[in-house]
mmCIF file of the N, C-alpha and C atoms, coordinates in Angstrom:
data_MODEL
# 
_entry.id   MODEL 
# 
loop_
_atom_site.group_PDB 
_atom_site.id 
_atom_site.type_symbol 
_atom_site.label_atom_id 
_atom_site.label_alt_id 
_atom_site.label_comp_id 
_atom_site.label_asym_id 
_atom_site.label_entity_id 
_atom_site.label_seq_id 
_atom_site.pdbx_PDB_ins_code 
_atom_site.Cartn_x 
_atom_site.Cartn_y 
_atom_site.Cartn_z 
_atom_site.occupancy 
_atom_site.B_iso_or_equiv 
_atom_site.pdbx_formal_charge 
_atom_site.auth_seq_id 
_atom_site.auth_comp_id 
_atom_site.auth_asym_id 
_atom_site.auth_atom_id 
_atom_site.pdbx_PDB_model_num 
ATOM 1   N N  . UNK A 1 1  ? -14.563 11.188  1.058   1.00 0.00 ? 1  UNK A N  1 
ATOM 2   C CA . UNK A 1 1  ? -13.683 10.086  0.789   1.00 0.00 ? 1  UNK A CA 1 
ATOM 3   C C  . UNK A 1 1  ? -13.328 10.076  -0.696  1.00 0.00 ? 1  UNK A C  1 
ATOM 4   N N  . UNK A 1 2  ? -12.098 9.863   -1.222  1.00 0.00 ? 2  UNK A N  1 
ATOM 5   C CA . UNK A 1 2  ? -11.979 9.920   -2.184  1.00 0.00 ? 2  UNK A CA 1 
ATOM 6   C C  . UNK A 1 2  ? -11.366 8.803   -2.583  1.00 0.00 ? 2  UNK A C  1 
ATOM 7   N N  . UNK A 1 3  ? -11.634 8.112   -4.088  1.00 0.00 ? 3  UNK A N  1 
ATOM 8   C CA . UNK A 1 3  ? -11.651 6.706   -4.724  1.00 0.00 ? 3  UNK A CA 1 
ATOM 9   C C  . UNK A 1 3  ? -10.006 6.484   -4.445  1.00 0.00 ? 3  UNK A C  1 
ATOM 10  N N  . UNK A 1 4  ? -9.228  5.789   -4.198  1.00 0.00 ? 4  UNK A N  1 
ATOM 11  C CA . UNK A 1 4  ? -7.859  4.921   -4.309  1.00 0.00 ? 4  UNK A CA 1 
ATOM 12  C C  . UNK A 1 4  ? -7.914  4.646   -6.257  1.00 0.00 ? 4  UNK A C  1 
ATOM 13  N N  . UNK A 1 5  ? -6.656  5.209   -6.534  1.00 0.00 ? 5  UNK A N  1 
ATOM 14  C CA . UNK A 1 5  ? -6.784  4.564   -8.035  1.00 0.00 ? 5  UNK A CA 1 
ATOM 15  C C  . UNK A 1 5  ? -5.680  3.304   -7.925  1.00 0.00 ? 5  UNK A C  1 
ATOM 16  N N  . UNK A 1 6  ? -6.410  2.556   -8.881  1.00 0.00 ? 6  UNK A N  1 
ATOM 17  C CA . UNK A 1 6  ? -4.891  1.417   -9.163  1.00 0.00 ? 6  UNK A CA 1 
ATOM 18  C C  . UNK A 1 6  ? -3.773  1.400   -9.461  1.00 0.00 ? 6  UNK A C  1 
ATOM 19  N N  . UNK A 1 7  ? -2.809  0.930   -9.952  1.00 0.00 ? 7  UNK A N  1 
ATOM 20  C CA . UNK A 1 7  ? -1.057  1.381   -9.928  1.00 0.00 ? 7  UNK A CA 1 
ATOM 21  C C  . UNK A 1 7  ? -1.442  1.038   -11.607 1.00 0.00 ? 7  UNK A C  1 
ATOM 22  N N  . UNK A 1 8  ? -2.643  0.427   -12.104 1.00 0.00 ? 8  UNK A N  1 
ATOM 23  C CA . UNK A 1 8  ? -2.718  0.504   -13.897 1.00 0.00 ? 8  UNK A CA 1 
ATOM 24  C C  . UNK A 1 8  ? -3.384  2.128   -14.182 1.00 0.00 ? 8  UNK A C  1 
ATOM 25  N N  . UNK A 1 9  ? -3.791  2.609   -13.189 1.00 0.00 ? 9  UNK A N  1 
ATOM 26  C CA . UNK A 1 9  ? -4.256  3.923   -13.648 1.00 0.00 ? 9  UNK A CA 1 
ATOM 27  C C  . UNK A 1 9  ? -3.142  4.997   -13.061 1.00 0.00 ? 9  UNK A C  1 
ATOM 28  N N  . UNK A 1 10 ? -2.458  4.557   -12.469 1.00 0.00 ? 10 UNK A N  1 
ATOM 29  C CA . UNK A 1 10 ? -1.666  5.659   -12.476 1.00 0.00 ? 10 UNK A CA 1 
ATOM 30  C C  . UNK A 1 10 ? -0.600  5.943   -13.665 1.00 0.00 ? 10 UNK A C  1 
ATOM 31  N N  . UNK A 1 11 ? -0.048  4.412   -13.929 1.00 0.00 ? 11 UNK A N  1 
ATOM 32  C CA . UNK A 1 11 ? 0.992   4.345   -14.898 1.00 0.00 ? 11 UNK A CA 1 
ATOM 33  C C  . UNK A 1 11 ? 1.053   2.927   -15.378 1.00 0.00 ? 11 UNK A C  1 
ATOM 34  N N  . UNK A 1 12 ? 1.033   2.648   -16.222 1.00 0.00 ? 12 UNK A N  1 
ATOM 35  C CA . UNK A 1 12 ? 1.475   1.597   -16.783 1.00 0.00 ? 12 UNK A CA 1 
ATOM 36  C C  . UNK A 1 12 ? 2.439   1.514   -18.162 1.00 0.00 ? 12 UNK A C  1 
ATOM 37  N N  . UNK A 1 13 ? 2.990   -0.190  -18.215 1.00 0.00 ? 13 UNK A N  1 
ATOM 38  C CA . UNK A 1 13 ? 4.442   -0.328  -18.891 1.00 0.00 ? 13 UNK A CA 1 
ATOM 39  C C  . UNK A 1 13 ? 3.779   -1.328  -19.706 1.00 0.00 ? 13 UNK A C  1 
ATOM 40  N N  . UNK A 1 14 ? 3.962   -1.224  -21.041 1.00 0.00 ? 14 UNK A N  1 
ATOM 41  C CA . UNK A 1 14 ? 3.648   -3.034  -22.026 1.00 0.00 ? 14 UNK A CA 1 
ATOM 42  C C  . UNK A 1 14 ? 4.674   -3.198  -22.360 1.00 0.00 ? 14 UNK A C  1 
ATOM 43  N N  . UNK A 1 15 ? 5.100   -4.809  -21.871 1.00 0.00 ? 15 UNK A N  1 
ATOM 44  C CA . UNK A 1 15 ? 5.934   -5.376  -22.125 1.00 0.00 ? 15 UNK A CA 1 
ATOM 45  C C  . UNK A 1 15 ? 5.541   -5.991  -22.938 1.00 0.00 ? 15 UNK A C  1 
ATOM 46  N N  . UNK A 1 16 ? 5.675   -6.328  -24.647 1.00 0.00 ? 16 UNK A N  1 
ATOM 47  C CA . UNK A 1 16 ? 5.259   -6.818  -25.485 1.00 0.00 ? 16 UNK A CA 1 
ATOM 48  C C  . UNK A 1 16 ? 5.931   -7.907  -25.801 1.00 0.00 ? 16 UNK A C  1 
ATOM 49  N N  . UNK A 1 17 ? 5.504   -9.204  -25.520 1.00 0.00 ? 17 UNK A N  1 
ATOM 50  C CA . UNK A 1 17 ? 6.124   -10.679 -26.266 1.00 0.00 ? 17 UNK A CA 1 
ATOM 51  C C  . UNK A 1 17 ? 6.085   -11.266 -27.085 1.00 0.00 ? 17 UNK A C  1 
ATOM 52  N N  . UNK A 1 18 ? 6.858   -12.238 -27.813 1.00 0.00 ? 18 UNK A N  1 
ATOM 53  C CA . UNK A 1 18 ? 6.682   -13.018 -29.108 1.00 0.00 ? 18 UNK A CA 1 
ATOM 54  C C  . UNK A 1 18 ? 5.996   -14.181 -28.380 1.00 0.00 ? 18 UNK A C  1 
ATOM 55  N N  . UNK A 1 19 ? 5.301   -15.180 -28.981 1.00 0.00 ? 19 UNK A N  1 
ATOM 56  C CA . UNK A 1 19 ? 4.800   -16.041 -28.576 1.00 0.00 ? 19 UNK A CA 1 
ATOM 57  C C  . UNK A 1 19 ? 3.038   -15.757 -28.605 1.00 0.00 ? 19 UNK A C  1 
ATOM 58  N N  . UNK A 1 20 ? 2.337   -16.999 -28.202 1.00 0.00 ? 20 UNK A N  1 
ATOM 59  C CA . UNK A 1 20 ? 0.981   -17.030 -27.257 1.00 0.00 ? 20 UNK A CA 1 
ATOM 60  C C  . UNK A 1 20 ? 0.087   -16.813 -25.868 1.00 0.00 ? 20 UNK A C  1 
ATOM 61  N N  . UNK A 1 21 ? -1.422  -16.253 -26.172 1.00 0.00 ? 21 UNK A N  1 
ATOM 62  C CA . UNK A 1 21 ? -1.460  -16.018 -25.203 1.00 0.00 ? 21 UNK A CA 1 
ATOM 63  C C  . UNK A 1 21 ? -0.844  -16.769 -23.730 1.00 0.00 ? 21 UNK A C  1 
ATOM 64  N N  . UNK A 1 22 ? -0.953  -17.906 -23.463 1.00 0.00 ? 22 UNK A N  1 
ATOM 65  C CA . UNK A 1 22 ? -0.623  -18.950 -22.582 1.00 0.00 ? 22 UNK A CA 1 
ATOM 66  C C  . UNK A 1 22 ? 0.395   -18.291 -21.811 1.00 0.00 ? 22 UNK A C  1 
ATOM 67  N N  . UNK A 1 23 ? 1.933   -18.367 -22.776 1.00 0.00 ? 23 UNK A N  1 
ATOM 68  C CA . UNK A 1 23 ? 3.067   -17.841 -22.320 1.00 0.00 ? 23 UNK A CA 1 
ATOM 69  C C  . UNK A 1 23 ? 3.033   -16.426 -21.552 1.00 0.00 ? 23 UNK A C  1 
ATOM 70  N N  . UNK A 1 24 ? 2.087   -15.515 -22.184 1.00 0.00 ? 24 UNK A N  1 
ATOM 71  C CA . UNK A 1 24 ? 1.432   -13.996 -21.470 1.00 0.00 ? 24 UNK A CA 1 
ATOM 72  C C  . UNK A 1 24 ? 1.109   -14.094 -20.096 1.00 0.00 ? 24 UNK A C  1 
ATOM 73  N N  . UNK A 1 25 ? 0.262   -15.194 -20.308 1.00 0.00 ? 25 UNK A N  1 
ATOM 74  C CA . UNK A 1 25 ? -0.386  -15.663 -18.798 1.00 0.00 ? 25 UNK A CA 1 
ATOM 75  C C  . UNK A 1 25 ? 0.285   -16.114 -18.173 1.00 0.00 ? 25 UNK A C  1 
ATOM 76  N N  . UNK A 1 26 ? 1.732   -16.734 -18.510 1.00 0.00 ? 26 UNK A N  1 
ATOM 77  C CA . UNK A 1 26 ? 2.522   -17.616 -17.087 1.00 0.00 ? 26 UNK A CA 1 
ATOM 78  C C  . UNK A 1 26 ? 2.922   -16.130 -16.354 1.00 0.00 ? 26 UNK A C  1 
ATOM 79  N N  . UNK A 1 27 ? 3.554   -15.914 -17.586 1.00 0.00 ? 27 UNK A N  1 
ATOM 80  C CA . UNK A 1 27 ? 4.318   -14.667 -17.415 1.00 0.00 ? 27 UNK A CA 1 
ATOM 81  C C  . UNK A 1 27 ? 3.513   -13.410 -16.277 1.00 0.00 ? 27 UNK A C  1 
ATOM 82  N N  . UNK A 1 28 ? 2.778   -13.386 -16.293 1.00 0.00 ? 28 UNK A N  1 
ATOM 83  C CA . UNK A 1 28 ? 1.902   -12.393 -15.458 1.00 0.00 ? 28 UNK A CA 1 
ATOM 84  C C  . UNK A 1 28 ? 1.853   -12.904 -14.099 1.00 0.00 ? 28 UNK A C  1 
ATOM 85  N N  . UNK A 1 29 ? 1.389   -14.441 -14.308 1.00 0.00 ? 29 UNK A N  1 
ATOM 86  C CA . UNK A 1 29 ? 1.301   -15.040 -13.000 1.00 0.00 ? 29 UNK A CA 1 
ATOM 87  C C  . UNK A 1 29 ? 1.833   -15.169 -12.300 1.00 0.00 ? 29 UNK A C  1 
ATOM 88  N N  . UNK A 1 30 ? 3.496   -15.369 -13.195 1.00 0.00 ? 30 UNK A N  1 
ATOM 89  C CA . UNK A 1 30 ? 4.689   -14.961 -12.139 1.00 0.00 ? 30 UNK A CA 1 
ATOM 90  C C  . UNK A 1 30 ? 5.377   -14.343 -11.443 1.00 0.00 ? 30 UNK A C  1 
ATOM 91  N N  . UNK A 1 31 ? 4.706   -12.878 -11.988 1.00 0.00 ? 31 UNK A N  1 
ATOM 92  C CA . UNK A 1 31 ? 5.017   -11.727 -11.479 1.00 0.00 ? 31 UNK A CA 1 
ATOM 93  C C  . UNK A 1 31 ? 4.025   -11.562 -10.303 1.00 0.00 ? 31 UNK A C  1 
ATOM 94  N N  . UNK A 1 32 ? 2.993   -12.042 -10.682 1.00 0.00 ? 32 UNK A N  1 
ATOM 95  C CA . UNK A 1 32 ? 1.715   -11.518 -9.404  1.00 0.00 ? 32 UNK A CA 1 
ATOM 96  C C  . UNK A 1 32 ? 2.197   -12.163 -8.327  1.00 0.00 ? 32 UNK A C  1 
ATOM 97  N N  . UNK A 1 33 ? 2.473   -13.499 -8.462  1.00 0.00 ? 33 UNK A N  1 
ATOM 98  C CA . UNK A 1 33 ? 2.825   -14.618 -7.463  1.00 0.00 ? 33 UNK A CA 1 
ATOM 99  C C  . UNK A 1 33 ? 4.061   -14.216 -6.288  1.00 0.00 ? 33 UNK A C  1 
ATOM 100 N N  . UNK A 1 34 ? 4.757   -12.999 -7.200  1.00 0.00 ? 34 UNK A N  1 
ATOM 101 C CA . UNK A 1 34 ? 6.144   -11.981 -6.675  1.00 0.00 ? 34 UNK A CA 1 
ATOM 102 C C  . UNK A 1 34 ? 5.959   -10.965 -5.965  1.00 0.00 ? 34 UNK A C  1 
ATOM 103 N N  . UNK A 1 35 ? 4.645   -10.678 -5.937  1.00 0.00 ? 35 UNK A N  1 
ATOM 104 C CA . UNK A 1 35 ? 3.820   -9.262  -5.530  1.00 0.00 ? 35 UNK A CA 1 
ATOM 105 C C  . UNK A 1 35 ? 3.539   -8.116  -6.420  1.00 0.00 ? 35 UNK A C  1 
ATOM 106 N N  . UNK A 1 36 ? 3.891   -8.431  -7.553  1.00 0.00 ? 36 UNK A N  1 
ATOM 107 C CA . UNK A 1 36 ? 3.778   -7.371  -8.226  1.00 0.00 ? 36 UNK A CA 1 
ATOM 108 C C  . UNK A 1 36 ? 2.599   -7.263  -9.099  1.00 0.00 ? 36 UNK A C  1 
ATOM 109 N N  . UNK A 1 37 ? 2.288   -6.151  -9.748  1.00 0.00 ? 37 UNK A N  1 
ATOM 110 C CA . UNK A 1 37 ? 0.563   -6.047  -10.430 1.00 0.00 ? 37 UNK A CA 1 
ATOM 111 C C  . UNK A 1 37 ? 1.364   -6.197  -11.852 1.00 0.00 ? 37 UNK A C  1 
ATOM 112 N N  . UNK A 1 38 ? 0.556   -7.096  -12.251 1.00 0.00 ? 38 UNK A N  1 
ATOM 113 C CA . UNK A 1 38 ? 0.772   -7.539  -13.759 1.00 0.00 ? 38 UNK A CA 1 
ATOM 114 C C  . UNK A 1 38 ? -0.661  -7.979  -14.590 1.00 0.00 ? 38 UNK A C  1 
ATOM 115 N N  . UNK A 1 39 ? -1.030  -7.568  -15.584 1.00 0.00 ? 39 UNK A N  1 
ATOM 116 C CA . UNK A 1 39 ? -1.967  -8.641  -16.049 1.00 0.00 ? 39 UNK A CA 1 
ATOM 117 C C  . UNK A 1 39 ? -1.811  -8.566  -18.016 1.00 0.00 ? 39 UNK A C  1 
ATOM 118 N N  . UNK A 1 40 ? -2.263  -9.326  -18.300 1.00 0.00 ? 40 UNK A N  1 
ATOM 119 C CA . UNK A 1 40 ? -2.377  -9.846  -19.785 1.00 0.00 ? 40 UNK A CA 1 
ATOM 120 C C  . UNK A 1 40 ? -2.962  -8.717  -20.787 1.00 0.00 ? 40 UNK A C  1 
ATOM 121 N N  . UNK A 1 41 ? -2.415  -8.664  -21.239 1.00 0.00 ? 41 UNK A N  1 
ATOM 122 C CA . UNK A 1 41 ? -2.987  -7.116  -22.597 1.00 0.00 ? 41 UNK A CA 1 
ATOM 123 C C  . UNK A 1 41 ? -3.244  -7.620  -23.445 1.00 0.00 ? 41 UNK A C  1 
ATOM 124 N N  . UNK A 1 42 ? -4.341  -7.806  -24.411 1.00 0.00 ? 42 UNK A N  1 
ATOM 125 C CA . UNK A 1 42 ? -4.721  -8.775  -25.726 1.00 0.00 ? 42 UNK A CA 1 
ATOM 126 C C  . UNK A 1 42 ? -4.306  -7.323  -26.610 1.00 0.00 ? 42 UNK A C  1 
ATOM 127 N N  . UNK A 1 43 ? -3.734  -8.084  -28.049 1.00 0.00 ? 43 UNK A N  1 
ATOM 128 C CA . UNK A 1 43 ? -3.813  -7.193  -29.171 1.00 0.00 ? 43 UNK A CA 1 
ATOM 129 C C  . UNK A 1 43 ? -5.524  -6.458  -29.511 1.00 0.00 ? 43 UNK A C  1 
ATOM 130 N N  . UNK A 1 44 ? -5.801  -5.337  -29.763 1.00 0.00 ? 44 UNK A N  1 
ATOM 131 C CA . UNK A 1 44 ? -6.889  -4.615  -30.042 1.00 0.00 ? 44 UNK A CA 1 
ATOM 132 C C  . UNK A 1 44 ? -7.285  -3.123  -29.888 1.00 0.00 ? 44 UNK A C  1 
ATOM 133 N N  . UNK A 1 45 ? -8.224  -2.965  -29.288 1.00 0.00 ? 45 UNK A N  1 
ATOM 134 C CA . UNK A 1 45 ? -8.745  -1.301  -29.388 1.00 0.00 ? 45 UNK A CA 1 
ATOM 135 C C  . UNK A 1 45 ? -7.562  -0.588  -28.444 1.00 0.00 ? 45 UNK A C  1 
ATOM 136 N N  . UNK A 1 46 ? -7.285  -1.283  -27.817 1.00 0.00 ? 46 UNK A N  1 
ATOM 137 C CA . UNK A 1 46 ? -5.902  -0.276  -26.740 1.00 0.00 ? 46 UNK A CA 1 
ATOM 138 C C  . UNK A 1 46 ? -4.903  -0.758  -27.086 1.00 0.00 ? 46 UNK A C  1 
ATOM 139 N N  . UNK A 1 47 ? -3.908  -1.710  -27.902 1.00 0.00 ? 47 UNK A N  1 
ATOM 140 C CA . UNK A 1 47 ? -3.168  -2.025  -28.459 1.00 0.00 ? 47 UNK A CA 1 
ATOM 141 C C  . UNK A 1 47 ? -3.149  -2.250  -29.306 1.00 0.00 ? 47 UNK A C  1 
ATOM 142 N N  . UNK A 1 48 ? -3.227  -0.991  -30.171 1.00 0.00 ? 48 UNK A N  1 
ATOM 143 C CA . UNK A 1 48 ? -3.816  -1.002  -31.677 1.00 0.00 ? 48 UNK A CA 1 
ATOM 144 C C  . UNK A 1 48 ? -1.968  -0.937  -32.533 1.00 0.00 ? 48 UNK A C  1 
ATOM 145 N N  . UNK A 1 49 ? -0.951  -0.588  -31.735 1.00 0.00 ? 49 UNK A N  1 
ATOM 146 C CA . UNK A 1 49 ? 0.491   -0.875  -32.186 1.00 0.00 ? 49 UNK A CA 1 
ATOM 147 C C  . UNK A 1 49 ? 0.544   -2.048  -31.978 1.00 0.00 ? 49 UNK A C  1 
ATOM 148 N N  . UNK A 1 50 ? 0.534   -3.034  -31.649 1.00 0.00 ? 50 UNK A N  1 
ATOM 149 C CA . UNK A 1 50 ? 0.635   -3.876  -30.898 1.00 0.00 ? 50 UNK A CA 1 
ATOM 150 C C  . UNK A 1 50 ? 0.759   -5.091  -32.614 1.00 0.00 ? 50 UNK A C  1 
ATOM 151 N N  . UNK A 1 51 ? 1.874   -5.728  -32.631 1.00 0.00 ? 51 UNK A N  1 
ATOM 152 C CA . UNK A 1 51 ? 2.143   -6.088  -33.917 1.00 0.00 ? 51 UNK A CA 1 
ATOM 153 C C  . UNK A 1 51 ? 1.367   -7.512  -33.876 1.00 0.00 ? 51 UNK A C  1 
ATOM 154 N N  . UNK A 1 52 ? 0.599   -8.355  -34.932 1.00 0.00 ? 52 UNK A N  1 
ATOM 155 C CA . UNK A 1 52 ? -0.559  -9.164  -34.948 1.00 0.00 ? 52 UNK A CA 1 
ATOM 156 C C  . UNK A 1 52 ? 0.768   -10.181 -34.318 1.00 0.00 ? 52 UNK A C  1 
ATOM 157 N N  . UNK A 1 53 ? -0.175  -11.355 -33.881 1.00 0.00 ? 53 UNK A N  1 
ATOM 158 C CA . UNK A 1 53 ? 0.728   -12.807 -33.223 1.00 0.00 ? 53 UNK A CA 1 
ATOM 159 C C  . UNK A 1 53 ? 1.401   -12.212 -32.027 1.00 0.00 ? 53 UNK A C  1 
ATOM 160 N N  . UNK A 1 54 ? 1.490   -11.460 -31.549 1.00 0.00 ? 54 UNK A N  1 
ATOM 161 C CA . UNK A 1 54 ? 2.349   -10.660 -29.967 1.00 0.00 ? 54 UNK A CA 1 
ATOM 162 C C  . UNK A 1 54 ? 1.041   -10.481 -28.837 1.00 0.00 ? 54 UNK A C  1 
ATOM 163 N N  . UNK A 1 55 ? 1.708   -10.841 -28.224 1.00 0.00 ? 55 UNK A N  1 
ATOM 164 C CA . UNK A 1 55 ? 0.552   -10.826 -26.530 1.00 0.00 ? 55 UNK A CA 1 
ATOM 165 C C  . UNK A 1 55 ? 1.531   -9.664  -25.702 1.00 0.00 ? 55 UNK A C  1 
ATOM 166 N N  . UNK A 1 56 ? 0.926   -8.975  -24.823 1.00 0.00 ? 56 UNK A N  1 
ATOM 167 C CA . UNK A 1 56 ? 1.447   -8.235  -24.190 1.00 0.00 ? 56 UNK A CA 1 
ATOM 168 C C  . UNK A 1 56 ? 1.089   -8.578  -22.500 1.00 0.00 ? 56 UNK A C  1 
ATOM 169 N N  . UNK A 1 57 ? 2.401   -8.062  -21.482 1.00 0.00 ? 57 UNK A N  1 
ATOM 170 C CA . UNK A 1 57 ? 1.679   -7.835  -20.570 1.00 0.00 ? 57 UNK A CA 1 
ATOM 171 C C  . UNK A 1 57 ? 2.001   -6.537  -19.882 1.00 0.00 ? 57 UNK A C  1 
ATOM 172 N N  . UNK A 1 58 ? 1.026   -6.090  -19.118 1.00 0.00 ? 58 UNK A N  1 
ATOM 173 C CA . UNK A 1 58 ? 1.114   -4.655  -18.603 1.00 0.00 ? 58 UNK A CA 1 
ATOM 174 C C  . UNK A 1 58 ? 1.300   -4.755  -17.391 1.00 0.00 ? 58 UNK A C  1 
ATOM 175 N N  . UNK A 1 59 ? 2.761   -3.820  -17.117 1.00 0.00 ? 59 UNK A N  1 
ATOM 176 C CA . UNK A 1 59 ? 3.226   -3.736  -15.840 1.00 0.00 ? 59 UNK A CA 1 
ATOM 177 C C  . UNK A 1 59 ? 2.884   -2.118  -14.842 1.00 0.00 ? 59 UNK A C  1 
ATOM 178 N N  . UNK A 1 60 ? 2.718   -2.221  -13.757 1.00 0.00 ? 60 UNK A N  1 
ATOM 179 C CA . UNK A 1 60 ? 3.043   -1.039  -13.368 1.00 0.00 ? 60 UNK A CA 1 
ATOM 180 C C  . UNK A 1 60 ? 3.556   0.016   -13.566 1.00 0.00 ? 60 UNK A C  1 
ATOM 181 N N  . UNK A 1 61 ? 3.495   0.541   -13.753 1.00 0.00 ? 61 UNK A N  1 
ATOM 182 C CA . UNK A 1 61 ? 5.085   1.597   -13.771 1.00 0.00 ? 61 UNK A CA 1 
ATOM 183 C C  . UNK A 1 61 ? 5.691   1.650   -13.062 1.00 0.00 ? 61 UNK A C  1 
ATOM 184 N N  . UNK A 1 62 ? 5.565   1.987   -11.232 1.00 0.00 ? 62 UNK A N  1 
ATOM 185 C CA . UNK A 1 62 ? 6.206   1.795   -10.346 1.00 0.00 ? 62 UNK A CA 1 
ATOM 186 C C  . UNK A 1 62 ? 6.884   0.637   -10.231 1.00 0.00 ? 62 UNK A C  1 
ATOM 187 N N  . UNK A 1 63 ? 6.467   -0.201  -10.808 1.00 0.00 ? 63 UNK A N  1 
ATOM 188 C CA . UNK A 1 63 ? 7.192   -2.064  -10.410 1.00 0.00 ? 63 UNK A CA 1 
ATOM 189 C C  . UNK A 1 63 ? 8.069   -2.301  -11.550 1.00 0.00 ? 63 UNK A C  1 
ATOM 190 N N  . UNK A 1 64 ? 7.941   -1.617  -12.363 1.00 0.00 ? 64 UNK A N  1 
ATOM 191 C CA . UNK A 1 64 ? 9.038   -1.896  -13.832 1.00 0.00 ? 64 UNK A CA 1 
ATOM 192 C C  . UNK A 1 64 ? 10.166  -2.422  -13.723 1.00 0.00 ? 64 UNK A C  1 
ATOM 193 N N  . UNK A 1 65 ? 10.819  -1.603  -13.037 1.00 0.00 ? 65 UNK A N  1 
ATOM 194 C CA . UNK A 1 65 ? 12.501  -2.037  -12.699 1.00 0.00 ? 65 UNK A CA 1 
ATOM 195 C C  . UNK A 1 65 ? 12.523  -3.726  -11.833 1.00 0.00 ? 65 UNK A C  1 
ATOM 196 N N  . UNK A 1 66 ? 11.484  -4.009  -10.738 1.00 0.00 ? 66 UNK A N  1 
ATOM 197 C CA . UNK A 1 66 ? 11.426  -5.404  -10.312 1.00 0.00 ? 66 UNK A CA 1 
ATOM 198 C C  . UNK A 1 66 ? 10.869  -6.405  -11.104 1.00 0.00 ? 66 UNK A C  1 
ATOM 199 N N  . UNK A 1 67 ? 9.504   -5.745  -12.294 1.00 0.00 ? 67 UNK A N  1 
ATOM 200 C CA . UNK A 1 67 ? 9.781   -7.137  -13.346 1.00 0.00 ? 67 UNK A CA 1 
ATOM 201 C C  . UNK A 1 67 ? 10.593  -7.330  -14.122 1.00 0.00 ? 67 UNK A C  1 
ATOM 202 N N  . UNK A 1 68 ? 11.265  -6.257  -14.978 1.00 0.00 ? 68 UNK A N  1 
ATOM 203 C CA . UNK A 1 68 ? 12.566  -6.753  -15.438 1.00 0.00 ? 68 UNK A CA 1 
ATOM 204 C C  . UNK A 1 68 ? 13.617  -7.282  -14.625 1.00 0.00 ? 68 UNK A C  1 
ATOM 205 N N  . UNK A 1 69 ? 13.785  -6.914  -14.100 1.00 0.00 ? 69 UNK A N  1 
ATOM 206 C CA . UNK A 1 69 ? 14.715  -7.998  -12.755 1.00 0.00 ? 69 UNK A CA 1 
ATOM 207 C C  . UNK A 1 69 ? 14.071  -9.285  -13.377 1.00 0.00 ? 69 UNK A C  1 
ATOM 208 N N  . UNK A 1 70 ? 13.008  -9.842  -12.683 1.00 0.00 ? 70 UNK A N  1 
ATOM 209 C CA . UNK A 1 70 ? 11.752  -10.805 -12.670 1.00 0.00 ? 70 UNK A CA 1 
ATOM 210 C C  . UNK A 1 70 ? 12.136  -11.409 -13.908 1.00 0.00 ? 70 UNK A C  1 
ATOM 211 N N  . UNK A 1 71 ? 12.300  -11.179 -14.937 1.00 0.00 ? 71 UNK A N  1 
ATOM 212 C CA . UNK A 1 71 ? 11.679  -11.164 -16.227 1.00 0.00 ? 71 UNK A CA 1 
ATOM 213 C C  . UNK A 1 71 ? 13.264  -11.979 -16.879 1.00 0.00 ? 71 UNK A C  1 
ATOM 214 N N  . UNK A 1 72 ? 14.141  -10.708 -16.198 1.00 0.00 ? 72 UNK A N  1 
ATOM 215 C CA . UNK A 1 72 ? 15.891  -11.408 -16.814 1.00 0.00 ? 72 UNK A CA 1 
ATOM 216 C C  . UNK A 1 72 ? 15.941  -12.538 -16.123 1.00 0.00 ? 72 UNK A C  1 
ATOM 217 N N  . UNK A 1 73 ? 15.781  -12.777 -14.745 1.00 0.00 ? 73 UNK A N  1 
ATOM 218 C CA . UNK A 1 73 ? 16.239  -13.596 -14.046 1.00 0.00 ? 73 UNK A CA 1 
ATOM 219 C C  . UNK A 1 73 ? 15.490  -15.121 -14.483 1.00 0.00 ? 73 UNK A C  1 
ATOM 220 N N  . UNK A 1 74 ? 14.349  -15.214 -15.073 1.00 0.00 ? 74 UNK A N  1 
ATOM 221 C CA . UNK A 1 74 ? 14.204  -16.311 -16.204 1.00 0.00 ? 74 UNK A CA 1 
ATOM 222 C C  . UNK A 1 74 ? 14.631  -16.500 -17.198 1.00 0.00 ? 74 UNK A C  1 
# 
């Protein structure tokens, strides 16, 4: 049997935002709530570009094109 990987290990997208964490978190939630895999990226050891005061969230890769959809359509 071999392990299933997640759609964050296959590929993933940071969508990097202005704002606070909070706003990161709606933002994710709204996508999950859509079906899609989203979750919250803090600035640090894996987002070491990642410019100080910016929250990120990390999308699929496969789902990219439906959170930007997602994403404009707010």
């Amino acid at each position: 049997m071999t392990p299933r990987s997640t759609p964050f290990e296959e590929s993933r997208v940071i969508v990097a935002l202005r704002g606070d964490r909070e706003g990161a978190e709606r933002l994710a939630a709204r996508l999950c709530s859509r079906g899609l895999t989203a979750r919250v990226a803090a600035p640090g050891r894996r987002l070491r570009r990642l410019p100080p005061g910016r929250w990120a969230v990390e999308v699929a890769g496969s789902q990219l094109a439906a959170a930007l959809e997602q994403i404009d359509a707010e």
